[in-house]
C-alpha positions in Angstrom: 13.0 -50.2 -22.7 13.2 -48.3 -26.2 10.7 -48.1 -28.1 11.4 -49.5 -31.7 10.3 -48.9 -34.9 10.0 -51.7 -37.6 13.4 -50.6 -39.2 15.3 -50.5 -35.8 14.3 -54.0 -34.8 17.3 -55.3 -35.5 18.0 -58.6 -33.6 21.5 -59.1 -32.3 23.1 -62.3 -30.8 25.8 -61.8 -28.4 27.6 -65.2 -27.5 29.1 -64.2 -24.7 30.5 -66.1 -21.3 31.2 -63.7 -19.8 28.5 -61.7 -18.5 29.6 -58.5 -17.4 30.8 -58.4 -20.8 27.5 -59.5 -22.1 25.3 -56.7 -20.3 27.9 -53.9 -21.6 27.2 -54.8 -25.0 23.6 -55.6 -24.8 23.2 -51.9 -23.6 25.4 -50.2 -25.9 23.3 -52.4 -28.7 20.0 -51.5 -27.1 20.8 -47.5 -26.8 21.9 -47.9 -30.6 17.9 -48.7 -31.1 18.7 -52.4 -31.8 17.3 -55.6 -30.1 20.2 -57.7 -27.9 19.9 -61.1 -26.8 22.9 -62.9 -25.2 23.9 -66.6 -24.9 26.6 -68.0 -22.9 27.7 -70.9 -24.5 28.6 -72.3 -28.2 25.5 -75.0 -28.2 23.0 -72.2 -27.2 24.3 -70.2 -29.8 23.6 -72.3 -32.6 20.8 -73.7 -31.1 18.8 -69.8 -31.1 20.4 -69.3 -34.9 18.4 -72.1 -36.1 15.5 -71.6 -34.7 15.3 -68.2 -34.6 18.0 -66.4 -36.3 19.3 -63.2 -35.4 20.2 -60.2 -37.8 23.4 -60.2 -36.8 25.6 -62.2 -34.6 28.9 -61.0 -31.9 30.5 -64.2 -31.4 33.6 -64.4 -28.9 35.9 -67.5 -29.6 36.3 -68.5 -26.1 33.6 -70.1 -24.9 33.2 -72.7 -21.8 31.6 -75.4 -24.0 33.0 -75.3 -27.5 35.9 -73.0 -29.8 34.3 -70.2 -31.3 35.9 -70.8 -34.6 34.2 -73.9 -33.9 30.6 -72.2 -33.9 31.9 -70.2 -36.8 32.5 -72.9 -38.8 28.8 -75.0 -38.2 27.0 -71.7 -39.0 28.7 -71.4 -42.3 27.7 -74.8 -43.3 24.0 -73.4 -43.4 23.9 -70.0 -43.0 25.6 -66.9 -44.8 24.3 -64.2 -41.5 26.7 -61.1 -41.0 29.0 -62.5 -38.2 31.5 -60.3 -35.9 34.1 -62.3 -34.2 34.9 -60.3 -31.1 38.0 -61.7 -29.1 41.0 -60.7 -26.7 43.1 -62.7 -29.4 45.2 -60.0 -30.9 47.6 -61.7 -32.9 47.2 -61.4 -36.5 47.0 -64.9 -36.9 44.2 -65.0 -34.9 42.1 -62.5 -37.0 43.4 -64.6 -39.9 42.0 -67.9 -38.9 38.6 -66.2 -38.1 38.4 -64.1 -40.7 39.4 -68.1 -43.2 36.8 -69.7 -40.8 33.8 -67.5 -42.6 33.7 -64.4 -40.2 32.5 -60.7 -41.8 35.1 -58.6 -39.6 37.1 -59.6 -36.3 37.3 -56.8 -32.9 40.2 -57.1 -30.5 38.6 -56.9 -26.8 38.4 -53.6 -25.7 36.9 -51.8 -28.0 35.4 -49.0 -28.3 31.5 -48.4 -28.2 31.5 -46.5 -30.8 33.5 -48.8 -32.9 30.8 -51.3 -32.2 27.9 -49.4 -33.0 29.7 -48.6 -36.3 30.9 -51.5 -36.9 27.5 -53.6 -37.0 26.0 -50.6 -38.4 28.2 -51.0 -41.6 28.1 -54.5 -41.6 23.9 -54.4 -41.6 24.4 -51.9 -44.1 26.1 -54.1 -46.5 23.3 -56.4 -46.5 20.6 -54.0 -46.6 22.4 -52.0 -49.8 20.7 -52.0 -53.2 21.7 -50.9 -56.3 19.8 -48.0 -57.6 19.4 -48.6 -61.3 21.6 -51.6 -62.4 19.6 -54.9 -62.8 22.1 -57.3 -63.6 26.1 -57.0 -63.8 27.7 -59.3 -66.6 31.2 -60.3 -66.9 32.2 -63.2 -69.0 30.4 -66.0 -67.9 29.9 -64.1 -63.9 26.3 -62.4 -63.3 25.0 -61.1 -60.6 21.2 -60.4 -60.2 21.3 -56.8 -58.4 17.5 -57.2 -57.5 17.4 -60.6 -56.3 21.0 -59.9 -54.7 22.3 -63.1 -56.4 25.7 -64.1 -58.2 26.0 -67.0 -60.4 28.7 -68.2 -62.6 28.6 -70.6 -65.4 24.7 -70.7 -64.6 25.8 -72.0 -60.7 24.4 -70.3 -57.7 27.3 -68.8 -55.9 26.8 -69.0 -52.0 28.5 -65.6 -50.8 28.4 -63.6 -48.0 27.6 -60.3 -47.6 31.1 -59.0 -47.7 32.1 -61.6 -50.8 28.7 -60.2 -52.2 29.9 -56.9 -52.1 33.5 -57.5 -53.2 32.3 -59.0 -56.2 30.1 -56.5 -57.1 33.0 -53.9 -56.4 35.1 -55.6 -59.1 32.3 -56.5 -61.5 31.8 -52.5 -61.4 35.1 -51.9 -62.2 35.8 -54.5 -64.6 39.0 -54.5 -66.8 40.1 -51.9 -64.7 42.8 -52.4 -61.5 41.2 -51.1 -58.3 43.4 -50.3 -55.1 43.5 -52.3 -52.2 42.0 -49.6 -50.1 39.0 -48.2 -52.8 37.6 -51.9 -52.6 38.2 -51.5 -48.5 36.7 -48.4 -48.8 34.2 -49.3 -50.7 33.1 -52.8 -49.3 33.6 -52.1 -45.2 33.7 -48.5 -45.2 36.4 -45.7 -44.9 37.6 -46.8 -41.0 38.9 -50.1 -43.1 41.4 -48.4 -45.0 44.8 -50.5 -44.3 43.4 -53.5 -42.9 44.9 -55.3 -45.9 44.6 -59.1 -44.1 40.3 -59.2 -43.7 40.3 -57.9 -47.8 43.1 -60.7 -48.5 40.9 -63.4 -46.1 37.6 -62.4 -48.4 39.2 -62.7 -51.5 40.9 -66.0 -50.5 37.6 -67.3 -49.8 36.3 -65.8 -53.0 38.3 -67.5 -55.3 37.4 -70.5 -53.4 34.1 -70.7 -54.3 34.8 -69.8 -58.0 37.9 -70.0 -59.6 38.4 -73.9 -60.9 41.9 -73.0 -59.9 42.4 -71.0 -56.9 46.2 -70.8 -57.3 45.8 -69.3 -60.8 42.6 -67.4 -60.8 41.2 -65.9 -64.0 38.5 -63.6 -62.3 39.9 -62.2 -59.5 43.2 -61.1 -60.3 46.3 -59.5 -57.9 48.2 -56.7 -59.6 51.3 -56.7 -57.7 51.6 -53.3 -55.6 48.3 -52.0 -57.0 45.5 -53.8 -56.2 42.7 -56.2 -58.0 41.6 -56.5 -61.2 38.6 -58.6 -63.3 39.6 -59.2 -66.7 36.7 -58.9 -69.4 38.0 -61.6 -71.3 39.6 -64.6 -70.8 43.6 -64.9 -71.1 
């Protein structure tokens, strides 16, 4: 067994049937200087996130006892934790459902173990980031507090992830300006993103969501045809 420092103790759920599967993982987690633990089954799962919840969770979607996407879906109702959806589903429909369902990023079984590694690393990255000087971002009537990590609009609390946390803070940053489709991949997920155009598309569909009064014509979080996404300063 590793021995871990404070900063590597890093708790990982793997929800998992099947348990070759399961112990492959584990390992490749544990070598990576993080601390795996594995259920086999949809009510375990959400049993051990609310009682003890992980850092991160690795959820397949098919599971003996419930959908994955159903899991998904019940830990989203109380709980914004960085989630991978890891699945032999490789239709893009697939990815498109989990990624609408509340997932962070979606991995088509196999994958690499390096690919794992990196892809939780970034992930745990994102929610670990802090700004270096900037206290609060302001656009309009949109703040976020950079310290405290929070985003509210009109004065009310936006519940983001970390990924619609850090796509938000991509366009505040950028504000009145267009930024590409693959700067804001690049800079919210990392440089191995670039061209994975549906999980950007997925966030920002669920960002608008949660703020624009109308989602269909959204004033904050604007597409530029062919170019990218822009937040307009003022109001049109």
């Amino acid at each position: 067994m590793l021995t871990l420092s404070e900063e590597q103790t890093r708790q990982i759920l793997i929800v998992e049937d099947d348990s070759d599967t399961a112990e492959v993982v584990g390992t490749l987690l544990e070598n990576a200087g993080y601390v795996a633990v594995a259920v086999a089954r949809g009510d375990l799962a959400l049993h051990e996130i609310s009682t003890t919840p992980p850092d991160l969770v690795l959820l397949d979607i098919n599971l003996p006892d419930m959908n994955g996407l159903d899991v998904l879906r019940q830990v989203r109702i109380n709980s914004l934790l960085p989630l991978i959806v890891i699945s032999g589903f490789t239709q893009e429909r697939d990815k498109v459902l989990a990624l609408e369902a509340g997932a962070d990023d979606y991995m088509v079984k196999p994958f690499s173990p390096e690919e794992l590694i990196a892809r939780v690393g970034a992930l745990l990255r994102r929610v670990d980031w802090t700004p270096p000087l900037e206290p609060k971002l302001t656009v309009r009537q949109l703040e976020v507090d950079m310290a405290r990590r929070q985003a509210t609009l009109r004065s009310k609390k936006l519940h983001l992830t970390p990924i619609e946390y850090g796509i938000l803070v991509a366009l505040m940053r950028n504000a009145g300006q267009v930024i590409s489709h693959d700067d804001l991949l690049r800079n919210v997920w990392g440089e191995q993103y670039e061209g994975d155009y549906s999980v950007l598309r997925v966030n920002i569909s669920r960002l608008r969501q949660k703020m624009e009064e109308n989602p269909r014509r959204p004033t904050y979080i604007v597409t530029v045809p062919g170019q990218g996404y822009c937040m307009p300063t003022r109001n049109s």
